[in-house]
GURO-525115 format. One record per residue (C-alpha): x, y, z; residue in one letter. Coordinates in steps of 0.001 Angstrom, whole numbers, plus 500000, padded with zeros to 6 digits. Layout:
XYZa ...
This chain:
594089519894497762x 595354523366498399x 598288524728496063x 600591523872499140x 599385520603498886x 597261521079501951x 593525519080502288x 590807521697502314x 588185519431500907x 586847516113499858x 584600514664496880x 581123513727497762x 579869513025494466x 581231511340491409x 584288508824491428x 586824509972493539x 589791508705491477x 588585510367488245x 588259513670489209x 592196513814490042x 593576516762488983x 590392518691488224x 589507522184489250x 586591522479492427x 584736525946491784x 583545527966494341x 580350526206494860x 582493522946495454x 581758521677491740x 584192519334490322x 584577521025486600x 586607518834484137x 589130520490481185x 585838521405479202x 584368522901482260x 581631520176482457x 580815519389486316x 581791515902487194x 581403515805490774x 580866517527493695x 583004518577496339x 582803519734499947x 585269521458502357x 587265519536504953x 588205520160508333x 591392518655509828x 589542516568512932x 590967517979516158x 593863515206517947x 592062513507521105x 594753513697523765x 595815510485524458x 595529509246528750x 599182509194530126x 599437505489531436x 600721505312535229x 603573503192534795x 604841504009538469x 604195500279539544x 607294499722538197x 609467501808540094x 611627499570541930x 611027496673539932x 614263495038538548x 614377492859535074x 614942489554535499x 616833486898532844x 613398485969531123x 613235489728530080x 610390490003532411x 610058492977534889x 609133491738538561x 608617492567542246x 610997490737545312x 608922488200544965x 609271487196540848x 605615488997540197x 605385489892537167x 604943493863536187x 606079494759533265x 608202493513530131x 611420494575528334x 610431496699524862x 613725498587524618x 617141497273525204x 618668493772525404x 617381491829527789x 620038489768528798x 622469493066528960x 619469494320531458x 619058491616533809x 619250493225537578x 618976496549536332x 616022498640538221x 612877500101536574x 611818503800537746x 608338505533537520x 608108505833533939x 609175502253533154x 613009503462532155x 614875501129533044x 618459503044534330x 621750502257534584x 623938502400538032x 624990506017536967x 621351506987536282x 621300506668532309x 618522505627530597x 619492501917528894x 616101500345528176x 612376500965528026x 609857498501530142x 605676498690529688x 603388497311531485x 601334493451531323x 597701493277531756x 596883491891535008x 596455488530533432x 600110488267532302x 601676489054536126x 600715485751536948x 602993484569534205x 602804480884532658x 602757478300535654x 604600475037535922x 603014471573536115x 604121469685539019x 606115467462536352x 608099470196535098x 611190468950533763x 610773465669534323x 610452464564530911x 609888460220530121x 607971459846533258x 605200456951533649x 602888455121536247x 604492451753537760x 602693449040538558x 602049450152541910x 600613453598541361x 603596455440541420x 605154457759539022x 608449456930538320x 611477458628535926x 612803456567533054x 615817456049536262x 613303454557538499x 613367457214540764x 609927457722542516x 608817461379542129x 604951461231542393x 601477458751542832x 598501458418541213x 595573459866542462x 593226459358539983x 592198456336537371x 592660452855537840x 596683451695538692x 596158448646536413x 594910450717533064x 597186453384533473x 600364450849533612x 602999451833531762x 601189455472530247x 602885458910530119x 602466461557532802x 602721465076531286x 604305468121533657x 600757468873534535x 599883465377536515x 597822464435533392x 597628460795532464x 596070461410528752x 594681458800526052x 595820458680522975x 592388460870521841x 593814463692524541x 591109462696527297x 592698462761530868x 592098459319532136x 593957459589535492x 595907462466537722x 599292462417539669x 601118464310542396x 604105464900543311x 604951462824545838x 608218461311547188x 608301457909549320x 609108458470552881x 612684457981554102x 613297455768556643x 615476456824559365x 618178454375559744x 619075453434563267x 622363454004564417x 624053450905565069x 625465450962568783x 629072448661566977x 629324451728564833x 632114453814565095x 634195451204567829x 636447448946566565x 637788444816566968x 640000443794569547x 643225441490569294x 640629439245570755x 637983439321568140x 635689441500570706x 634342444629570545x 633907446432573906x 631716449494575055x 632613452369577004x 632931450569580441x 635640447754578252x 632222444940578761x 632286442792575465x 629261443513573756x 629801441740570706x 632037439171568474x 633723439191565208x 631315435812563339x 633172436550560082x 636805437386558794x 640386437026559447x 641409438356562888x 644631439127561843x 643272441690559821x 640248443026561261x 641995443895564394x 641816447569564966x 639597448143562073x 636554450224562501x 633075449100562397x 630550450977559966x 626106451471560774x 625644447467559282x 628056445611561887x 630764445210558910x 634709445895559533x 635373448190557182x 639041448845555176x 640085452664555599x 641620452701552987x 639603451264550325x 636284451143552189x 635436447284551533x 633937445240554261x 636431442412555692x 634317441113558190x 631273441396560326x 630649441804563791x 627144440597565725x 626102441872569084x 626300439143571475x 622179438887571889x 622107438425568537x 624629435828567784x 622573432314568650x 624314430291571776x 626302427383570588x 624067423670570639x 624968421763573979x 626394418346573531x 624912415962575408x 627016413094576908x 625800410825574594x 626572412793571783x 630094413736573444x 630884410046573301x 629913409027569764x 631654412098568434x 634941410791570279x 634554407569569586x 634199408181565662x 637326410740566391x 639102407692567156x 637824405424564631x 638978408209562102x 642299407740563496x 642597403972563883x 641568403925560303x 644242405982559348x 646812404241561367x 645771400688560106x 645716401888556463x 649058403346556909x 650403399814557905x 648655397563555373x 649801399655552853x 653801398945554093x 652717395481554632x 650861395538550614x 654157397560549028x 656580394659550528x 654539391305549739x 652876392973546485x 656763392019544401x 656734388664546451x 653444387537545376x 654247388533541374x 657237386608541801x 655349383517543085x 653008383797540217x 655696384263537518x 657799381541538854x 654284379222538803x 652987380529535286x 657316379441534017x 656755375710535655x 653412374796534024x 654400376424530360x 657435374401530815x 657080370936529098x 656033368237531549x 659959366191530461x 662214369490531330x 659913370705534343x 662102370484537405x 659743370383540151x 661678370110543036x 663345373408541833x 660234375007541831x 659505374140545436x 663153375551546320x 662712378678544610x 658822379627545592x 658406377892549307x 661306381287550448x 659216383125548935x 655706382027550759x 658040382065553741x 658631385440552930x 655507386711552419x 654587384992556173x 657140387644557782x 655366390279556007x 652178389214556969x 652647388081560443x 654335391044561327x 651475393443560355x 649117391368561658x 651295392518564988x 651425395945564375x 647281395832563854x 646914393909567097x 649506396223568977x 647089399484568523x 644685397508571009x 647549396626573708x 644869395923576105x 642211394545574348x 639404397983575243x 639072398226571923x 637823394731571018x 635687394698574026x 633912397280572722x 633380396483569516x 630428395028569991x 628892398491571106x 629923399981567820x 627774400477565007x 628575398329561809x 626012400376559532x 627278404203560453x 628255406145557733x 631706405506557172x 634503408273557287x 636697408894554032x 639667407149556295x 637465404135556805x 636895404070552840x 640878404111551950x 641472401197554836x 638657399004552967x 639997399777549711x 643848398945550669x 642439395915552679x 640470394611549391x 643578394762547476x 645740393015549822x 643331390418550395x 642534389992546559x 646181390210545771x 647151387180548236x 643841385090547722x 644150385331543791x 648145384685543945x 647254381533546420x 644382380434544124x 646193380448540829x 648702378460542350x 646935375816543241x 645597375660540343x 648414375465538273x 650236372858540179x 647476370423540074x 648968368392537339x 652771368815539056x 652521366086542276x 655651366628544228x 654739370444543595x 651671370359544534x 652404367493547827x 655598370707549204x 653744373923548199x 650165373160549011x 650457372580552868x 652389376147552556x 650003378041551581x 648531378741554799x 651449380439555835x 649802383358553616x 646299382875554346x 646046382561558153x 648403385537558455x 645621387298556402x 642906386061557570x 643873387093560968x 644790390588560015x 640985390879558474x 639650389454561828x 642122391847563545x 640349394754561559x 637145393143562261x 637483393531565562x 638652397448566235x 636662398752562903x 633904395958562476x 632287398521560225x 635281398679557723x 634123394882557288x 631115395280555295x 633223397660553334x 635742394839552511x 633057392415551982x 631030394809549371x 634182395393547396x 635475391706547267x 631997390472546121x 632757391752542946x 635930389678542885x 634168386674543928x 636205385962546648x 633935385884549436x 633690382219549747x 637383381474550075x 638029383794552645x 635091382116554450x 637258379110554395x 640137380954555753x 638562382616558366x 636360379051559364x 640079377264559201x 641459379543562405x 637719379604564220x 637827383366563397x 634137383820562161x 633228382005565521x 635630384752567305x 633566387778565318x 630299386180565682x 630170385762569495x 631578389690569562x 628364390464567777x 629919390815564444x 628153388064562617x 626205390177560061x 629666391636559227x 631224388074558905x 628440387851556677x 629060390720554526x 632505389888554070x 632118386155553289x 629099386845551020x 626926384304553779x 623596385858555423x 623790385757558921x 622268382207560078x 620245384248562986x 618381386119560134x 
């Protein structure tokens, strides 16, 4: 080094960091403080600067920076990048030749360079981009964790690849990193939906809905009237709320709502006739039960006033006051009986009833009025027949009792019988009914003897009613 501290030389010989501070002689010895020579020395020459090539950075002109930093084209190609300046303050702002990038009033506010050809492409997206969770369904299909569709597979087997990951690239990848299947995007095709021709009109007072021309061309099937007039109808035939947008009731074009069954005659009939029946039922019901609320307090009081006279010591028993106080009462319970009987036969004034009745099926399903009539007839029958039979059995041991009262007792049991027969005859189906539930009273046989007394069971057999006679009785039909 030169006084001035300038390189003129450099050691060739010798170590370079000992000799520091030593003096070089002319002939470009290195002489130590005792003059020895150390090392050698040779001059130096300052190597002359290579100019460096000015790089064209004109391909940015025009270019503006964008909010990745990056400097691009009209068409996001990439050109150049932000070196100088805050990116985000630059977004927008225009590159000229030199890669300055300038402000509106021409001021320098940022420095761009330029990328290698291999950079403008910048980094590409997978098809998958941001569509992070998403896997193959069990149809091939790549699906979000939502369930939306967004893509299929086009590679690898639908049946492996259940269930697996799809990255943004399309990649189905094992858990080794092998790509065992490939998607695409891909988006299921939408169905156009066809414009209903109901959508848009609106119901009629009359339930209709009518074109342009006022023809009907279809029906409200579903929904109150009352409030689906002048409601509009929406694409799916539905009458729509306004206000709240719910469906209160549907509409169906007329070729689509099915034409109502046609009755035949046959069927016409039957369902009249069991209109009827349902009726009669109802009316006969109605008039037993009267006839079982007045005679149900008469009977109890028979029995009481019986069950008094035999737990009454044979010495104090007053028999003839027992026939004074219960033969009014049997004589009540005739009225009662008789005049129901009456009303029965008076809903058949001319007798069309009973001649069909033989017509009439006893096995049909019967109604839930038919059901109530056998039930109130069971318990007026069982109430009388029970009331009769205890009697009689308790005045067996009382003769004078037994010699007024016993001959009475019919005045309860034909009266009865004849209402059953009367029963019989407009609802013979109501009879197997009776029969079914006073089987399990055991009174069958008795009122066989009641109805055999008055030649009634001959009267229902010759109408064809035999096999109910039977029922009721608890006897198979003779003819079976």
């Amino acid at each position: 080094m030169a006084n001035n501290g300038k390189q003129v030389g450099e050691v060739t010989e010798g170590d370079p960091n000992r000799p520091k501070g030593s003096r070089v002689d002319e002939d470009g010895d290195v002489l130590d403080r005792r003059e020895d020579v150390i090392g050698n020395a040779k001059p130096w020459d300052k190597p002359e600067e290579v100019a460096q090539a000015e790089v064209d950075m004109s391909s940015l002109a025009g270019k503006r920076v964008n909010k990745g930093g990056n400097v691009v084209d009209s068409n996001g190609q990439i050109f150049g990048r932000v070196v100088e300046g805050d990116p985000k303050s630059l977004v927008g702002r225009m590159c000229d030749k030199e890669g300055n990038i300038m402000s509106e009033s021409g001021e320098k506010i940022g420095k761009a360079e330029l990328v290698s050809e291999f950079e403008r492409e910048g980094s590409r997206e997978g098809p998958f981009a941001g569509l992070s969770g998403c896997t193959i369904s069990q149809d091939g299909k790549v699906v979000t964790p939502s369930g939306e569709v967004v893509g299929r597979l086009t590679t690898g087997d639908t049946k492996t690849l259940y269930g697996r990951s799809v990255d943004e690239d399309g990649d189905v990848v094992d858990k080794n990193g092998n790509v065992v299947g490939k998607a695409e995007r891909w988006e299921e095709p939408k169905v156009e939906k066809k414009r209903s021709p109901l959508a848009g009109r609106k119901v009629n007072r009359e339930g209709n809905v009518v074109d342009e021309d006022g023809n009907v061309i279809a029906k409200l099937v579903s929904g109150d009237l009352s409030i689906c007039a002048g409601k509009e109808i929406d694409d799916d035939g539905d009458v729509v709320n306004a206000t709240k947008g719910n469906a209160i009731g549907h509409v169906s074009l007329l070729e689509d709502i099915p034409p109502e069954p046609t009755e035949s005659s046959e069927d016409k009939e039957k369902r009249e006739q069991q209109a009827k029946d349902k009726e009669l039922a109802g009316q006969l019901a109605a008039s037993i039960e009267q006839s079982l609320d007045k005679i149900r307090p008469i009977l109890k009081m028979i029995t009481d006033k019986v069950d008094k006279a035999e737990s009454t010591p044979r010495e104090e028993l007053d028999e003839e006051q027992l026939v004074k106080e219960v033969k009014p009462l049997i004589e009540e319970g005739n009225k009662i009986l008789t005049e129901s009987n009456g009303v029965i036969r008076g809903m058949d004034p001319d007798g069309r009833i009973q001649r069909n009745a033989k017509h009439k099926s006893a096995t049909k399903d019967a109604t839930p009025e038919e059901h109530h009539l056998a039930e109130v007839l069971k318990e007026l029958t069982g109430n009388v027949t029970e009331t009769i039979d205890n009697a009689r059995r308790k005045i067996e041991g009382m003769p004078h009792a037994k010699k007024e009262l016993n001959p009475l007792w019919g005045l309860l049991s034909e009266p009865l019988a004849q209402i059953i027969a009367a029963v019989g005859l407009l609802l013979n189906g109501v009879l197997g009914l009776v029969g079914r539930l006073l089987s399990g009273l055991g009174l069958g046989g008795l009122l066989d003897n009641l109805l055999g007394r008055l030649g009634l069971n001959k009267v229902l057999d010759g109408l064809g009613l035999g096999s109910a006679v039977g029922a009721l009785t608890g006897k198979k039909d003779k003819n079976q």
